[in-house]
C-alpha positions as CSV (number, residue, x, y, z in Angstrom):
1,X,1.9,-7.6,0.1
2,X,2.7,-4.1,1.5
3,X,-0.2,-1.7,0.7
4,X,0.0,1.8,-1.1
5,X,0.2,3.9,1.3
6,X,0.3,7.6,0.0
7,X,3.5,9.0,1.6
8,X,4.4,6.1,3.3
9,X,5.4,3.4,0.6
10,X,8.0,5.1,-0.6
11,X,11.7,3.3,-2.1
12,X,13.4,3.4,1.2
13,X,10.5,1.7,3.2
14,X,8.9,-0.9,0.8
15,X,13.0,-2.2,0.6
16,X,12.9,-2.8,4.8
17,X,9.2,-4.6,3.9
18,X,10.9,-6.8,1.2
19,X,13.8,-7.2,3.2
20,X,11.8,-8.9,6.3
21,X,10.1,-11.2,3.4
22,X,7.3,-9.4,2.3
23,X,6.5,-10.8,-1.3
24,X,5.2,-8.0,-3.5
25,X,5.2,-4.4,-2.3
26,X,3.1,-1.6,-4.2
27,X,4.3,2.1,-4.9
28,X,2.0,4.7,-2.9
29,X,-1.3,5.8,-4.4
30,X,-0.1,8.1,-8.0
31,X,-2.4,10.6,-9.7
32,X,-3.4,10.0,-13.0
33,X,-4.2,13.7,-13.9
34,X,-0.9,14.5,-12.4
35,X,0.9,11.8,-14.3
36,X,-0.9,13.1,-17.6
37,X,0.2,17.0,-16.7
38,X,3.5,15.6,-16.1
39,X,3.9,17.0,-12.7
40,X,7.6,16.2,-11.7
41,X,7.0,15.2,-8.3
42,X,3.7,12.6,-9.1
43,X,6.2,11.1,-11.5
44,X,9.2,10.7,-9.9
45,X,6.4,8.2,-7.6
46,X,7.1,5.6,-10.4
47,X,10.4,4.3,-9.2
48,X,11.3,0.5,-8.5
49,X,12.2,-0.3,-4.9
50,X,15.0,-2.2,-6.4
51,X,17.0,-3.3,-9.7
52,X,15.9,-7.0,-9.2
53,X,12.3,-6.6,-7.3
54,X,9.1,-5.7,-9.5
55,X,7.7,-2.9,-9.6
56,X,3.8,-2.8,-8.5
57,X,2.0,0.9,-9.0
58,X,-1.2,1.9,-8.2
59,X,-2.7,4.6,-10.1
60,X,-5.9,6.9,-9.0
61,X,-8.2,8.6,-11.6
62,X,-11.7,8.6,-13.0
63,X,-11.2,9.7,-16.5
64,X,-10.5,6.5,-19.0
65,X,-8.3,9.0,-21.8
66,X,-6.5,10.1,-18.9
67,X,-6.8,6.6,-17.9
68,X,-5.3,4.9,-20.8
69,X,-2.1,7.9,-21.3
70,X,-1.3,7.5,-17.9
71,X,-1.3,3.8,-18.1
72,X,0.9,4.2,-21.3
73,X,3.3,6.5,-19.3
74,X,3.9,4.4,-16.0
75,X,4.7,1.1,-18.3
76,X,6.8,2.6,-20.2
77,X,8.8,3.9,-17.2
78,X,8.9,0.3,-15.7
79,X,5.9,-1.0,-14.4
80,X,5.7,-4.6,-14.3
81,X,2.1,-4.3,-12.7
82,X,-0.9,-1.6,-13.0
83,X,-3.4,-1.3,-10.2
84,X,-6.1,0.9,-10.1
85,X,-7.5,1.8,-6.9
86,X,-11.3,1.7,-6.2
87,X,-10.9,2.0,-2.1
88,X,-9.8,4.8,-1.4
89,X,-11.9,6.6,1.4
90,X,-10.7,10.1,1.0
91,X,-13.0,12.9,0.3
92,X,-11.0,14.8,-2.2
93,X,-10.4,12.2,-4.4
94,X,-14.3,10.7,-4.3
95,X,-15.4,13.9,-5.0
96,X,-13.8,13.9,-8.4
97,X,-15.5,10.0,-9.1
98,X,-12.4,8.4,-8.1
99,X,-11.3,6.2,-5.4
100,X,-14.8,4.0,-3.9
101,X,-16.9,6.3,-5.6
102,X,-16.2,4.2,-8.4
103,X,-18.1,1.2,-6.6
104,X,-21.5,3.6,-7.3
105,X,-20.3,4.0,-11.0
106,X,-19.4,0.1,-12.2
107,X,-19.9,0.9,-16.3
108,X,-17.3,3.7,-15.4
109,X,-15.0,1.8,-13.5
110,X,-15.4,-1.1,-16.5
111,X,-14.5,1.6,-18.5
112,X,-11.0,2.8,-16.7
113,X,-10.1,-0.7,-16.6
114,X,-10.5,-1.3,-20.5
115,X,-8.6,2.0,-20.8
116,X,-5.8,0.9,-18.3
117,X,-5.6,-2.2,-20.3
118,X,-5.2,-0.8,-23.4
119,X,-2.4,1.8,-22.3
120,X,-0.3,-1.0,-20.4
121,X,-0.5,-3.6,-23.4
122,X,-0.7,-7.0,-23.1
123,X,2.2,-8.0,-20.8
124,X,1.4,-6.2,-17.8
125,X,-1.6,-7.5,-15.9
126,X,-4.0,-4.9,-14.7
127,X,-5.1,-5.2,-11.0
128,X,-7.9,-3.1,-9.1
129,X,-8.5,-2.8,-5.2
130,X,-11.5,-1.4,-3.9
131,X,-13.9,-2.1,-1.0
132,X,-17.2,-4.0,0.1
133,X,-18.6,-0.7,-0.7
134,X,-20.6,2.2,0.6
135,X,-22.6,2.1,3.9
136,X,-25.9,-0.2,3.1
137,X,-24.6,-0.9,-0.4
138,X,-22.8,-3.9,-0.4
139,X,-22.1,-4.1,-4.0
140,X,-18.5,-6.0,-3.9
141,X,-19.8,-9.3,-5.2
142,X,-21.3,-7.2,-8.6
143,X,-18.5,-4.8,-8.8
144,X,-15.7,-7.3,-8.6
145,X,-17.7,-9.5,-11.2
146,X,-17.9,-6.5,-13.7
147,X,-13.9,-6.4,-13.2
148,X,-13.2,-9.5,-14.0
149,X,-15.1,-9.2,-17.2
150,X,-13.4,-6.3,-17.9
151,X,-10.1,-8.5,-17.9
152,X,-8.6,-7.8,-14.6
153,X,-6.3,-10.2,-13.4
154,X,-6.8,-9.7,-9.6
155,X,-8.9,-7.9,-7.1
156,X,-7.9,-7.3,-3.8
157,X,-10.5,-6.2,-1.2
158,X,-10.7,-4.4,2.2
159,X,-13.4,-5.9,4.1
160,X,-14.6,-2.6,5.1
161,X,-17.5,-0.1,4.0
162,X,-16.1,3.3,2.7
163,X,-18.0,5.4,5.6
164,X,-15.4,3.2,8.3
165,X,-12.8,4.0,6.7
166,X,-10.4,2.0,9.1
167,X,-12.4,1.6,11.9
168,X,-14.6,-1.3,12.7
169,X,-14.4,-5.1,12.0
170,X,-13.3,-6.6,9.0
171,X,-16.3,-8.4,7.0
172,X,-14.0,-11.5,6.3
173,X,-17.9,-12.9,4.7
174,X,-17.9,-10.2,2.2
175,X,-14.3,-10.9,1.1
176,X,-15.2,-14.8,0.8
177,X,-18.2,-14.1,-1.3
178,X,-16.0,-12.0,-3.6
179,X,-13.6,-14.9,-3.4
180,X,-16.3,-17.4,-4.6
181,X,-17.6,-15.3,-7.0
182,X,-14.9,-15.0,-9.7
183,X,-12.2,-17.0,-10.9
184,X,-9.2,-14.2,-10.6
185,X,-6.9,-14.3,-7.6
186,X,-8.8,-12.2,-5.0
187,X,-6.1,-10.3,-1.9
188,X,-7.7,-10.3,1.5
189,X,-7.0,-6.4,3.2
190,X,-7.7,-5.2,6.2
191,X,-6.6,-6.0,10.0
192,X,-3.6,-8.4,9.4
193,X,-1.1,-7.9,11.7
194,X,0.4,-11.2,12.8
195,X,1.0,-15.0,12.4
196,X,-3.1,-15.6,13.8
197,X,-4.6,-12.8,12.0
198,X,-2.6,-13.8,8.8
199,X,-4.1,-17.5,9.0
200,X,-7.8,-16.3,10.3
201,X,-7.9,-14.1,6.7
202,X,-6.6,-17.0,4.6
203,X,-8.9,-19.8,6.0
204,X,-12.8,-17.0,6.8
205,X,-12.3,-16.3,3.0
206,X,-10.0,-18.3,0.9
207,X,-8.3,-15.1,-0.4
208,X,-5.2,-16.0,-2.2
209,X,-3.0,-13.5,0.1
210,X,-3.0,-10.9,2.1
211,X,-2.0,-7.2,1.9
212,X,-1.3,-5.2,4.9
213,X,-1.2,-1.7,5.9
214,X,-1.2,0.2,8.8
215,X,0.3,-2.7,10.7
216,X,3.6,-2.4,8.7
217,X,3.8,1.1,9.9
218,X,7.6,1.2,12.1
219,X,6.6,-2.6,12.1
220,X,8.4,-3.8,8.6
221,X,9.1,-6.6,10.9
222,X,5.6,-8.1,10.8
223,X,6.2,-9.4,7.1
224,X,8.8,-11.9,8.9
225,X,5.8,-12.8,11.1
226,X,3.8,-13.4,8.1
227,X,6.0,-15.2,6.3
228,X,6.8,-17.3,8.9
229,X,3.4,-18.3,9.4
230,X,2.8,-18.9,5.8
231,X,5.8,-21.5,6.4
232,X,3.8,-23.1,9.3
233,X,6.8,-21.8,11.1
234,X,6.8,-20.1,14.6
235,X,7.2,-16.3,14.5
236,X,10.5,-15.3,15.0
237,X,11.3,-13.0,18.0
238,X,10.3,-9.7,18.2
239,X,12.9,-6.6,17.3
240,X,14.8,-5.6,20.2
241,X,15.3,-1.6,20.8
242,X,18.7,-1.7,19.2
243,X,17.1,-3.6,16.4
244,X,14.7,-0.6,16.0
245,X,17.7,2.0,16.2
246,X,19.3,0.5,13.4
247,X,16.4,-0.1,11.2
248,X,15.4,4.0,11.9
249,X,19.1,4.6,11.2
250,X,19.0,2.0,7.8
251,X,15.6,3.9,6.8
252,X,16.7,7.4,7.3
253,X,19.9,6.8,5.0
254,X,17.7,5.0,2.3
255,X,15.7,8.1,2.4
256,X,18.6,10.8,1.8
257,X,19.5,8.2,-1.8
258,X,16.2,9.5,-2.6
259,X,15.3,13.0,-1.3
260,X,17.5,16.4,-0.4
261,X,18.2,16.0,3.7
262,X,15.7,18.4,4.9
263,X,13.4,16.5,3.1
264,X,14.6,13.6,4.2
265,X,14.4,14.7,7.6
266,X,10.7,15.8,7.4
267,X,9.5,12.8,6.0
268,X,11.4,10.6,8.1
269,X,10.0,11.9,11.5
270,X,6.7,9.9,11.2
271,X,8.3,6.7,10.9
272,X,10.6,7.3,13.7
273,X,7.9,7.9,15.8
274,X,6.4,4.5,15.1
275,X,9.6,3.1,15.0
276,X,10.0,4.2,19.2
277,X,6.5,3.0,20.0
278,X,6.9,1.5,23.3
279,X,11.2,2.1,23.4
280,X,12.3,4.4,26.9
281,X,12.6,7.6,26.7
282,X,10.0,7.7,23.3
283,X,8.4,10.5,24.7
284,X,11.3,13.2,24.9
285,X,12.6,11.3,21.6
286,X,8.9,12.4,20.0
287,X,9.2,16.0,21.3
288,X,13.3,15.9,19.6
289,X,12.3,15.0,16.4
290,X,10.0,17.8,15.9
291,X,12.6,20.2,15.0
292,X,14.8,18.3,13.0
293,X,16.2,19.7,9.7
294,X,19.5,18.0,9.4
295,X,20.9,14.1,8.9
296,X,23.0,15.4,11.9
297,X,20.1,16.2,13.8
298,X,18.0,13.6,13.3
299,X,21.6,10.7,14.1
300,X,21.5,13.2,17.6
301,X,17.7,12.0,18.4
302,X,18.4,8.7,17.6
303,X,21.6,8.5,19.6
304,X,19.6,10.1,22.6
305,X,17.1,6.9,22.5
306,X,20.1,5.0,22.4
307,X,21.4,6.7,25.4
C-alpha cells in the first residue's frame, strides 16, 4: 500500500504507485473539520486515482459528530474505504486531540470509530492507523484491541513511538504483538523500501501487508520491487535516467489534469527533486526548478537534465 502522505498522495502520483503494482493506494491525510465546513480545497482531496481503482481516504479529527458527518460526506462522494488516522506525529493536529494523541485517549478514539461507522454505513469498512505509541507508553497492543471492538476492520501500524517521528528503528516486536493480539488484518509501516526489507516486515511480525511511505517518494518504482518479491520473483532492474525523465514528464502532465499550471508547477518541484536523486547535472537541475512558473518552464529543466 502507498501511505497518505499529506501533499504528496495526490491523483497524479498514487496512479504512477498503482501503475508499478502497488495494490491499494490511500488519498493524503483530509480534515474532518474542514470537510464538515465544506472548505473547497479539503474536499476536492476526495477524488479516485482512477475510474476502475478504489478509492482509500484517510480522514483526521477528534470530534465523533464531526466524525460521523464527515464520514457521511466522503462516502457519499465515493469512498470505497474510511480510515482514520491515529499516527500522525504533527504538533498542530495533536494539539487539537487528533492524530496519536488519540493513543492517550482510547474511549475517545472508540468513540470516533463508532461515529465513522455510523456515517459510512455498513458497506464500507472502517480502518484506523496509528502508532506503538508515545515515548515509554507502549499502549499499541490495548489500543488496537479497543479498535477492533469498536468494529474496525484493519489496523495498520508504524513501528515507531510518536516522539521519533521517522527516525530510529522500527519495533517490528511491537507490530507482531499487535498482530497476535486481534483477529483483524493488521498493515506493517515503517522502513520498507525494497524486496529484503518487504520480506524481513512480513516474516518479524506476521503483518498481513505492508504500507510504505517515504521510500515511494520519486521512487514509484519500489512498488515493482515489492511486488516482485511478493511473487518470490527477482526485482526487476532499476529505472534508468531516461526512465526517470519520463516518469517526471508523465507526472507533471497528470498534475496539470488536476491543478491550474502554476500550481502544477509549484507542487511538482518536490517530486522532481527526488525524481533526479543521484541523475548528472541534479544539482544545477535543483537550483532550475526553483523558479519555475510555467509547463514550459518546467519541460526546459527537464530537457536540461536530459541534455
Amino acid at each position: 500500500m502507498l501511505a497518505p502522505l499529506a501533499s504528496i498522495s495526490t491523483p497524479a502520483f498514487r496512479i504512477l504507485c498503482e501503475e508499478q503494482g502497488c495494490g491499494l493506494t490511500w488519498t493524503e491525510m483530509i480534515s474532518v473539520p474542514g470537510l464538515v465546513r465544506g472548505n473547497s480545497k479539503i474536499c476536492g482531496l476526495v477524488r479516485p486515482s482512477s475510474a476502475d481503482r478504489p478509492l482509500a481516504a484517510q480522514v483526521v479529527g477528534s470530534r465523533p459528530d464531526e466524525m460521523e458527518r464527515a464520514a457521511a460526506w466522503v462516502v457519499d462522494h465515493g469512498a470505497d474505504i474510511l480510515d482514520l488516522n491515529m499516527g500522525c506525529p504533527v504538533k498542530k493536529i495533536n494539539k487539537t486531540g487528533a492524530g496519536v494523541a488519540l493513543m492517550r485517549t482510547p474511549d475517545l478514539a472508540a468513540d470516533l470509530v463508532h461515529a465513522a461507522r455510523r456515517g459510512a454505513g455498513d458497506k464500507v469498512p472502517v480502518t484506523v492507523k496509528m502508532r506503538i505509541g508515545h515515548k515509554n507508553e507502549r499502549n499499541a497492543v490495548d489500543v488496537a484491541r479497543r479498535m477492533e471492538d469498536a468494529g474496525v476492520a484493519a489496523l495498520t501500524i508504524h513501528g515507531r513511538f510518536r516522539e521519533q517521528v521517522f527516525r530510529g528503528a522500527v519495533d517490528h516486536d511491537a507490530i507482531a504483538a499487535v498482530v497476535e493480539a486481534v483477529d483483524v488484518p493488521v498493515v506493517g509501516n515503517g522502513d520498507v523500501k525494497d524486496g529484503p526489507s518487504y520480506h524481513h516486515m512480513r516474516q518479524e511480525t506476521g503483518c498481513a501487508a505492508v504500507m510504505v511511505g517515504r521510500a515511494a517518494l520519486g521512487n514509484p518504482w519500489v512498488f515493482a520491487d515489492l511486488a516482485a518479491a511478493a511473487r518470490g520473483e527477482p526485482a526487476p532492474p532499476p529505472p534508468s535516467a531516461t526512465d526517470r525523465t519520463a516518469v517526471m514528464r508523465r507526472h507533471f502532465n497528470l498534475y496539470l489534469d488536476d491543478y491550474p499550471e502554476p500550481i502544477a508547477a509549484h507542487q511538482i518541484r518536490k517530486h522532481l527533486i527526488w525524481y533526479s536523486k543521484g541523475l548528472a547535472g541534479a544539482a544545477d537541475f535543483r537550483r532550475n526548478l526553483q523558479t519555475v512558473s510555467t509547463a514550459q518552464e518546467v519541460h526546459a529543466a527537464i530537457d536540461s537534465l536530459e541534455a
